[in-house]
C-alpha positions as CSV (number, residue, x, y, z in Angstrom):
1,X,-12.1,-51.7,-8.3
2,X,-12.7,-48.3,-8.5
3,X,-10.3,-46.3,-11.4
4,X,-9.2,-43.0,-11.3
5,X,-9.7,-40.4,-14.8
6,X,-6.4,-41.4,-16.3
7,X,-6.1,-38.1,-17.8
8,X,-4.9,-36.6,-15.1
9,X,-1.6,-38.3,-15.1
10,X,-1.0,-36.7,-18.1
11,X,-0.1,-33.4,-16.3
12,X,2.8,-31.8,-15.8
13,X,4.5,-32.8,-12.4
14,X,2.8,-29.7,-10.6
15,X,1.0,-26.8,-11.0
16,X,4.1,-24.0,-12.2
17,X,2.9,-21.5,-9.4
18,X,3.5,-24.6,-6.5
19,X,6.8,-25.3,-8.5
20,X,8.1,-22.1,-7.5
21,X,6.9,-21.9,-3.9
22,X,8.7,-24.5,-3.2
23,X,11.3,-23.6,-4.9
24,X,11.4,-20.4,-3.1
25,X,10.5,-22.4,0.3
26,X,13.6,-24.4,-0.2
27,X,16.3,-21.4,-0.9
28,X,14.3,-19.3,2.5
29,X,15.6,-22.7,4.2
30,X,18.8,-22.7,3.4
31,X,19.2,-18.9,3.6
32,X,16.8,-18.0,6.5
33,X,18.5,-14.8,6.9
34,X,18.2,-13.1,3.4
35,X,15.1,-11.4,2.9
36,X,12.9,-12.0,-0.4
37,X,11.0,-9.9,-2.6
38,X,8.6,-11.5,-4.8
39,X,7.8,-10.8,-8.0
40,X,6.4,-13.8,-9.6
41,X,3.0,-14.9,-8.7
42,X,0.2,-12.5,-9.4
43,X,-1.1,-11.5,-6.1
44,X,-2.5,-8.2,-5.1
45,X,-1.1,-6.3,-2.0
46,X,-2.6,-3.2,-1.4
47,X,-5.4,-4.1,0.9
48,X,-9.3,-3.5,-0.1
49,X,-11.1,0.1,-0.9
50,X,-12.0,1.8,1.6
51,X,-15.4,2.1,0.0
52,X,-16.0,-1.8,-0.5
53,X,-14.9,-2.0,3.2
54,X,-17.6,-0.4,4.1
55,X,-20.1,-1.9,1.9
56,X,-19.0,-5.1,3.4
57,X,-19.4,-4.2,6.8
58,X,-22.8,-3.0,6.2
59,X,-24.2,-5.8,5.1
60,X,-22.2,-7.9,7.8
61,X,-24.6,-5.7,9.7
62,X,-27.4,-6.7,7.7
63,X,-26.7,-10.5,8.1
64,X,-26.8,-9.5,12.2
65,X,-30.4,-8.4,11.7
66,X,-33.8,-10.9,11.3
67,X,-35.2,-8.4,8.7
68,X,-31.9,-8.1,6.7
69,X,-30.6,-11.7,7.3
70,X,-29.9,-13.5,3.7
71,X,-29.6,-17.2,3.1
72,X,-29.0,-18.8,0.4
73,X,-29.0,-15.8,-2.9
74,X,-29.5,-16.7,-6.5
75,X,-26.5,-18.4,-7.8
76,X,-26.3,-15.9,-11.1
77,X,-25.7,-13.5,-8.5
78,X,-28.1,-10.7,-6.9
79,X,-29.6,-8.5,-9.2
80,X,-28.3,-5.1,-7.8
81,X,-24.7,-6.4,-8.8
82,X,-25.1,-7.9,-12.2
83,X,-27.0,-4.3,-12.9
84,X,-24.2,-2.1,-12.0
85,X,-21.9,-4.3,-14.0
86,X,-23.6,-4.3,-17.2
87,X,-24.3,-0.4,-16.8
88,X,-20.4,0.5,-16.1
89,X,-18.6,-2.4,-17.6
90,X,-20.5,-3.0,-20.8
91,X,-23.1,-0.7,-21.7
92,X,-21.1,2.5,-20.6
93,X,-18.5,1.7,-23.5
94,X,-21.1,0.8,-26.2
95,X,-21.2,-3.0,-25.7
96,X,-24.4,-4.8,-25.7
97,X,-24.8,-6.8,-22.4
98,X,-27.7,-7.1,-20.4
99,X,-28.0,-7.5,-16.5
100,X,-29.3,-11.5,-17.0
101,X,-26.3,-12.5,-19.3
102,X,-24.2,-11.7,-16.2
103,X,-22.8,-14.2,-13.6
104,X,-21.4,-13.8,-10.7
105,X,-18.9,-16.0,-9.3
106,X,-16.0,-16.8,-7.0
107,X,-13.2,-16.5,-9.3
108,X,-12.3,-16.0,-13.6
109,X,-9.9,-19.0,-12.6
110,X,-12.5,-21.2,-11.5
111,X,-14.8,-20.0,-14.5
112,X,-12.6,-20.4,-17.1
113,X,-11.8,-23.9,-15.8
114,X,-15.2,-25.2,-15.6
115,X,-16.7,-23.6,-19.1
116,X,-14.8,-26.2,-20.8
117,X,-17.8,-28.2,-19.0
118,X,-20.0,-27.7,-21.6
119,X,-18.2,-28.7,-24.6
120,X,-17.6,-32.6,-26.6
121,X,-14.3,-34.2,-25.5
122,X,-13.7,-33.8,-29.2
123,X,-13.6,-30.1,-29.5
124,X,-11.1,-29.2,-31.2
125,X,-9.0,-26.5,-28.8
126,X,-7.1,-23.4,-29.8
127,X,-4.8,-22.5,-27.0
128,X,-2.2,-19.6,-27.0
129,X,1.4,-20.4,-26.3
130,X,2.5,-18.9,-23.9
131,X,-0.6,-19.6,-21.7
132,X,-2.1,-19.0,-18.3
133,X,-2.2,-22.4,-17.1
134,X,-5.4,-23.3,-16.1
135,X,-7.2,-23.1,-19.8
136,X,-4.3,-26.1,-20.5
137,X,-4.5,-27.9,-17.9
138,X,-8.4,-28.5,-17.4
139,X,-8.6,-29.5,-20.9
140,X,-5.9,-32.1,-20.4
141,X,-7.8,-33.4,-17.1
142,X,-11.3,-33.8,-19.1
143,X,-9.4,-35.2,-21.9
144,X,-9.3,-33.3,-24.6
145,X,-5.5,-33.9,-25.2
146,X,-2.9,-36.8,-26.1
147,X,0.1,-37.5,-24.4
148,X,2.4,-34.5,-23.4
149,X,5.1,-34.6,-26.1
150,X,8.6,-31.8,-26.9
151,X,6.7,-29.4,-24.3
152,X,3.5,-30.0,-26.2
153,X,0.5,-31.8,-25.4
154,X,-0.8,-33.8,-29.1
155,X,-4.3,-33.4,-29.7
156,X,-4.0,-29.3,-29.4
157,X,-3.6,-26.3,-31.6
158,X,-1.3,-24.2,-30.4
159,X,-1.0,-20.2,-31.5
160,X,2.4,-19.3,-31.5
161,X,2.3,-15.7,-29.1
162,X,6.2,-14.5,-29.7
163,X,7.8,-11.2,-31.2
164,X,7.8,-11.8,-34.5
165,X,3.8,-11.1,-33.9
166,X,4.0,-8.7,-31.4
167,X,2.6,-11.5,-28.3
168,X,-0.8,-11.4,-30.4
169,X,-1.3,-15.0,-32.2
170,X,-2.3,-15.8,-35.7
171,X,-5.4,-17.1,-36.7
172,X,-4.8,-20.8,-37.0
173,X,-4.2,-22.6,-40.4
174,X,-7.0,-25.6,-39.4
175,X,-10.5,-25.6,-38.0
176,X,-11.0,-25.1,-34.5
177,X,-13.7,-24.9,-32.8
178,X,-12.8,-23.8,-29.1
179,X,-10.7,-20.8,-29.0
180,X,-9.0,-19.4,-26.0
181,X,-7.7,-15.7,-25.5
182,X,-6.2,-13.0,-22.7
183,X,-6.4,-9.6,-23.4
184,X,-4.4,-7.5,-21.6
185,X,-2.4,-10.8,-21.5
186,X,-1.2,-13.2,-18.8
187,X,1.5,-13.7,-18.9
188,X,2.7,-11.5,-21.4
189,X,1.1,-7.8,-20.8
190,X,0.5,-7.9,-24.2
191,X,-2.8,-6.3,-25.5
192,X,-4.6,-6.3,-28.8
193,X,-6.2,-4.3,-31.3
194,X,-9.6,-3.6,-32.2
195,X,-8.6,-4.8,-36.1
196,X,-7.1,-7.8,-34.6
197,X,-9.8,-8.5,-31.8
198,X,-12.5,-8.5,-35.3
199,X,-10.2,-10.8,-37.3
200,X,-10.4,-13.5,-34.5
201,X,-14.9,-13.3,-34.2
202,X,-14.8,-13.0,-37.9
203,X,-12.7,-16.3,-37.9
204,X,-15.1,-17.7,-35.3
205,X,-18.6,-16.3,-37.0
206,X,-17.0,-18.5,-40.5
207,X,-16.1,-21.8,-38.5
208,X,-18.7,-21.7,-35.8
209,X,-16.2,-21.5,-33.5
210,X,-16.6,-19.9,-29.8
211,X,-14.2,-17.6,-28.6
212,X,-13.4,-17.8,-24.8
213,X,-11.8,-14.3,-23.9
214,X,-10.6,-13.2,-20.2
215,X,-10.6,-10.0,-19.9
216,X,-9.5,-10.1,-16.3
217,X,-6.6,-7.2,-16.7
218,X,-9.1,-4.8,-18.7
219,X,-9.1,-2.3,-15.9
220,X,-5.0,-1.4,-16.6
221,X,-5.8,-0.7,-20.2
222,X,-5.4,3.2,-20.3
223,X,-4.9,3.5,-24.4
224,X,-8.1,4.5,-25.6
225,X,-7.9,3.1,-28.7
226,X,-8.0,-0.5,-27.3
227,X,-10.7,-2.6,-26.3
228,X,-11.5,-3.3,-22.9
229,X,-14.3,-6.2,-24.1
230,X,-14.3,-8.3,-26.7
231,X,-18.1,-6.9,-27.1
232,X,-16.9,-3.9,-28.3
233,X,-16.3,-5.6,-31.9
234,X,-19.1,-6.2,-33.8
235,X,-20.6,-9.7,-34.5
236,X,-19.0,-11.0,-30.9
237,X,-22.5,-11.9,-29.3
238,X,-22.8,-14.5,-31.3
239,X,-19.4,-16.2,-30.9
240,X,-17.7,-14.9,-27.8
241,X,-17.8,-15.7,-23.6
242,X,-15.9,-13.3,-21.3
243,X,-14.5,-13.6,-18.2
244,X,-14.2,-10.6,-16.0
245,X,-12.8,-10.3,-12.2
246,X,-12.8,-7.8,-9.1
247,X,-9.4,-9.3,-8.0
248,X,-6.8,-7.0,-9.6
249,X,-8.9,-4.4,-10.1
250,X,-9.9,-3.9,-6.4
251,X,-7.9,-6.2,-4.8
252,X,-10.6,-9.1,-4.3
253,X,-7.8,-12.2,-4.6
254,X,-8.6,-12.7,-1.1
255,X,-12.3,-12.0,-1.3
256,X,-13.2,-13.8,-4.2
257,X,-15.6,-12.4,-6.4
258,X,-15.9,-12.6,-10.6
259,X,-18.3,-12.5,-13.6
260,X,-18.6,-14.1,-16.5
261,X,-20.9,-13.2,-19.5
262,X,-22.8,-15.5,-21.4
263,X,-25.1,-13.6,-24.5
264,X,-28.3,-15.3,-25.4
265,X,-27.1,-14.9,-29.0
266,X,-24.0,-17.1,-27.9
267,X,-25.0,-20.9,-29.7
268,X,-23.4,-24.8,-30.3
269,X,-24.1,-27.4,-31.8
270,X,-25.3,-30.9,-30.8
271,X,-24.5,-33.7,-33.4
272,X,-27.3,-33.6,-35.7
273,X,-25.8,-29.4,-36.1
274,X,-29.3,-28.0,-33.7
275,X,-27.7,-24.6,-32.3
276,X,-28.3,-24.7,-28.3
277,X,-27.9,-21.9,-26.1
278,X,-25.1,-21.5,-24.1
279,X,-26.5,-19.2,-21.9
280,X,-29.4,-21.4,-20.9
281,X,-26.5,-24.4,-20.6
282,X,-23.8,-22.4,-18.8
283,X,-26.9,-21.2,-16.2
284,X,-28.2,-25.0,-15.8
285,X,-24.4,-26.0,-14.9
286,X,-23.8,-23.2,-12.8
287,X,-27.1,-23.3,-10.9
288,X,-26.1,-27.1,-10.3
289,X,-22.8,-26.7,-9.0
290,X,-22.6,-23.0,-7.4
291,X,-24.6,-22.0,-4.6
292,X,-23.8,-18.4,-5.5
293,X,-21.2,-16.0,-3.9
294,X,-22.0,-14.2,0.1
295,X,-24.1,-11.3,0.2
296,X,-21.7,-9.4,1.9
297,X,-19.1,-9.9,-0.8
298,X,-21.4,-9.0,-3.7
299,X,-22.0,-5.8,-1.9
300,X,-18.3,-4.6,-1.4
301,X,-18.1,-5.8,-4.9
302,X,-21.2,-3.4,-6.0
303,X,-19.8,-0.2,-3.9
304,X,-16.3,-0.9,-6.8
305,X,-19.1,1.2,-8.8
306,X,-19.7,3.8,-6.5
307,X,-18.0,7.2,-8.0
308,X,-15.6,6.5,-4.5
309,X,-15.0,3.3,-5.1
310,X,-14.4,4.2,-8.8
311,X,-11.4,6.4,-7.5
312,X,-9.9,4.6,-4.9
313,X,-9.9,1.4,-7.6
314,X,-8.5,3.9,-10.4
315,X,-5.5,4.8,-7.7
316,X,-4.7,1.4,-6.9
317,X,-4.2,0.3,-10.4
318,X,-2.3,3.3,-10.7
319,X,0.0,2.7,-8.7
320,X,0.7,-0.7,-9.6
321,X,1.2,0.8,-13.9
322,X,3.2,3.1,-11.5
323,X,5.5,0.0,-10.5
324,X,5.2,-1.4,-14.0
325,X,6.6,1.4,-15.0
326,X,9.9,1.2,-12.9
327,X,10.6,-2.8,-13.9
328,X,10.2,-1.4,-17.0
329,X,12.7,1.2,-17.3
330,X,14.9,-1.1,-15.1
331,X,14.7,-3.9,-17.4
332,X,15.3,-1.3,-20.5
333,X,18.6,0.2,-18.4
334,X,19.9,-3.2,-18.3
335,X,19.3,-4.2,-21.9
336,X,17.1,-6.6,-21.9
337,X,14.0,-6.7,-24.6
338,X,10.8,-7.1,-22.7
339,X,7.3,-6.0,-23.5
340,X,3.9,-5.0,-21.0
341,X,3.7,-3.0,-18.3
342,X,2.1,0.1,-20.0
343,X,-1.2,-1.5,-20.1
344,X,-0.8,-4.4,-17.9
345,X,0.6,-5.2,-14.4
346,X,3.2,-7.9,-16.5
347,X,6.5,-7.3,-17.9
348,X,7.6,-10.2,-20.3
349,X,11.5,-10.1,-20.3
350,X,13.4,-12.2,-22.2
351,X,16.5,-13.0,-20.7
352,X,17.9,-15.5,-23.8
353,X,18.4,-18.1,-21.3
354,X,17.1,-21.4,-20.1
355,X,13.7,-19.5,-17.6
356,X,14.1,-21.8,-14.9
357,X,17.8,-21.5,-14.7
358,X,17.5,-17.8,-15.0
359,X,14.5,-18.0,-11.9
360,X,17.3,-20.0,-9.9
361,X,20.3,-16.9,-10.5
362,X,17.8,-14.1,-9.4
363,X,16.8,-15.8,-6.6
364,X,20.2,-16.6,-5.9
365,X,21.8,-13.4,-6.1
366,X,19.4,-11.4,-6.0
367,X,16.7,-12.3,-3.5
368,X,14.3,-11.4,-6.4
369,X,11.1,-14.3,-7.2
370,X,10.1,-14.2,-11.0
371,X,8.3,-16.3,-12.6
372,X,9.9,-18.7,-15.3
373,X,8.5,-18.4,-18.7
374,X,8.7,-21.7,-19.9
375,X,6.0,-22.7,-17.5
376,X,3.6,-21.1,-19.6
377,X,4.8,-23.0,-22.3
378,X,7.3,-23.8,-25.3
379,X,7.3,-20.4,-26.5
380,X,7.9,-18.7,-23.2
381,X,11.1,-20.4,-23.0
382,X,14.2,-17.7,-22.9
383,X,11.6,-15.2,-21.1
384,X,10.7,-14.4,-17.6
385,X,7.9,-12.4,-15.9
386,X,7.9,-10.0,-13.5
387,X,5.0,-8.7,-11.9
388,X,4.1,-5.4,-10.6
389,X,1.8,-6.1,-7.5
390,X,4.2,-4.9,-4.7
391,X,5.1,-2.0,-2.6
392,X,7.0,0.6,-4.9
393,X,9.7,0.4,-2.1
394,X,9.4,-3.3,-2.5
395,X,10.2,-2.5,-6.5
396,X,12.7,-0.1,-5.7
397,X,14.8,-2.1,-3.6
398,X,14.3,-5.5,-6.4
399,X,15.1,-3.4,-9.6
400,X,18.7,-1.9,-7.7
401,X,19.0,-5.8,-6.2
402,X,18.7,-6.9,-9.8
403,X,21.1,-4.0,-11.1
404,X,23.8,-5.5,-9.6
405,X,23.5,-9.0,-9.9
406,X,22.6,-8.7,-13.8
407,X,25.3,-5.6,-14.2
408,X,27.1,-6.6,-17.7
């Protein structure tokens, strides 16, 4: 008889984002006639850079040729990509990454999902509450967790991200040794400070702990004084994985294409406390399970570093702070507290009522999609998010929609 893994009836009934699409699926059926605007999930919707475009079409070319036909590429990802990277994401702002601690994948959701990979089942795991879903939920499926319990699942630590700390969690009062964190945050636009971003790889350097930071919203950051990698604080080689991605920052939700960074400093421990490397472990279980991303993509992804594509990315992000901007003020008009938006494409409102009911009125009387706190866990109940990938005409017309439903 062949068993399924168990753990996996632990989760939640679904996956929050399918929640609300059929949710939303549900009230279009009803109401075929009203028009929606959604604001929820965190979708792009400007279409690619012109720049990239090209690149990609190039090498489409390329792939039409015998002489410049590619098969199969190097799963880390070809060299002339992971070279730019390091130059303009890392080494241009003082941070210490070299071109082979880079690789390139399909997507920070898939890579932050599979890292867990390398870790015992008895790690113990440091999670922010609220969360982005997928850092929860694929330690629950490889079993890492107890029974889901009050909105919590036993076996976790959870750090408390609320007001009273300004959406930036403590360090935690008992020994962990997996620690996740999201920087410009999702789903609380939420950032962090160079002091604070040292506390947490101090903490880790003192517990041999690893820090697993995605920095996949570093591209909206436009205060200087914040960091845009956790590389930038010293002593971080040694303790810290980041996650990177080309989807928000040049549209690539469609295209798929990602990094992570592993350093060569970066060490666990087996049993008998031998330090291993994660970078040679991370690259054995990627080579096995990745066959590496198209040529065709890695190039539009390169040509993001092109001093064109530079611009055209700049003016796409923008214009979405641009629509930040505008849920912003709305949301300030209206009264309600909220924070993000200045340096991330989130706004975390809270509302001070039950999310999910709240996600029911806009839609209601508003036509407006959100997305309902409390799916990203206990402490996001009472709050909502908005997102700020749209037309600004879409924006326009949601913020006056929700002026008069939510008129006091």
């Amino acid at each position: 008889m062949l068993h399924i893994n168990e753990h996996y009836l632990k989760l939640q009934a679904s996956y929050l984002f399918s929640d609300i699409a059929r949710r939303v699926a549900a009230f279009q059926e009803k109401h075929p006639e009203r028009e929606i605007i959604k604001m929820g999930i965190g979708d792009v919707t400007n279409p690619l850079p012109p720049a990239c475009i090209t690149a990609f079409h190039a090498a489409i070319d390329e792939m039409a040729t015998t002489s410049g036909f590619r098969g199969y590429g190097p799963e880390q990802g070809y060299a002339f990509l992971r070279e730019v990277i390091a130059a303009n994401d890392f080494q241009a702002r003082g941070a210490d990454v070299s071109a082979d601690e880079i690789f390139i994948s399909d997507g920070a959701k898939c890579d932050t999902g599979n890292i867990q990979e390398l870790f015992a089942l008895d790690a113990r795991v440091a999670i922010p509450d609220p969360v982005y879903p997928v850092y929860l939920d694929t330690n629950v499926m490889a079993g890492r967790t107890g029974a889901f319990q009050d909105g919590r699942y036993q076996g976790l630590v959870y750090l408390d991200s609320t007001a009273k700390n300004g959406y930036v969690p403590s360090l935690p009062r008992e020994p962990v040794d997996l620690i996740y964190l999201c920087f410009p945050n999702n789903p609380t636009g939420s950032t962090i400070s160079k002091a604070q971003l040292q506390a947490w790889v101090d903490y880790a350097r003192e517990h041999k702990a690893l820090i697993l930071f995605d920095a996949a919203y570093e591209a909206f950051i436009r205060d200087n004084s914040l960091p845009h990698s956790i590389y930038e604080i010293e002593g971080a080689r040694q303790v810290a994985i980041e996650f990177r991605s080309f989807s928000k920052s040049a549209g690539f939700t469609g295209t798929r294409c990602a990094y992570t960074v592993v350093p060569k400093d970066c060490m666990a421990y087996d049993r008998s406390g031998t330090a291993h490397s994660l970078h040679a472990l991370w690259n054995r279980r990627h080579s096995t399970k990745f066959n590496g991303v198209s040529y065709p993509v890695q190039r539009a992804a390169e040509a993001v570093y092109s001093e064109q594509g530079k611009a055209e990315c700049k003016a796409l992000i923008d214009g979405y702070l641009d629509n930040a901007r505008l849920i912003s003020q709305a949301m300030a008009k209206l009264g309600y507290a909220h924070v993000g938006g200045d340096n991330a494409p989130y706004i975390w409102v809270q509302s001070e009522r039950d999310s999910w009911e709240f996600f029911d009125e806009l839609l209601e009387k508003a036509g407006v999609v959100c997305t309902p706190g409390a799916g990203f866990g206990r402490c996001g109940q009472g709050y909502i998010r908005l997102s700020a990938f749209n037309s600004t005409a879409n924006v326009e017309k949601a913020m006056e929609r929700l002026a008069t439903a939510l008129a006091k």
